[in-house]
C-alpha positions, 0 to 999 in steps of 0.5 A: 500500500502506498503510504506517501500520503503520509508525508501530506498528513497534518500530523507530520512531525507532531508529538505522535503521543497526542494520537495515542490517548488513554481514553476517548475523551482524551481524543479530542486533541488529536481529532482537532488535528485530523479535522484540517488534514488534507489526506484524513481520508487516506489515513482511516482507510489505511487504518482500517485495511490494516486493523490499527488496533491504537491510536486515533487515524483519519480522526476516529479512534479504536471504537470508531473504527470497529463501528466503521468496519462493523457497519461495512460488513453489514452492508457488504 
């Protein structure tokens, strides 16, 4: 998979801590900095085709990701 989207990404060279929260709530940082990125799109796919099972990609956390996965499924 093509990751040069990477080097586009808001994130690029931010303390990666940030997307790593200990709790959802604590996501907000880190989903105020996917908000404005150009390539967020491209980062929760990758997240998704891959099962990140941390952190916070293309603005949605663990949890948001399995719905996500979860609802595809369903309408596969």
């Amino acid at each position: 998979m093509d990751v040069t989207w990477r080097t586009k990404a808001a994130c690029h060279g931010l303390d990666p801590q940030i997307f790593y929260p200990e709790t959802d709530e604590e996501a907000e940082a880190a989903k105020a900095v996917c908000d404005v990125c150009p390539v967020q799109t491209l980062c929760l796919e990758y997240a998704l085709a891959r099962r990140e099972k941390e952190g916070v990609w293309g603005g949605c956390t663990e949890k948001e990701r399995r719905r996500i996965i979860r609802q595809r499924r369903r309408t596969a």
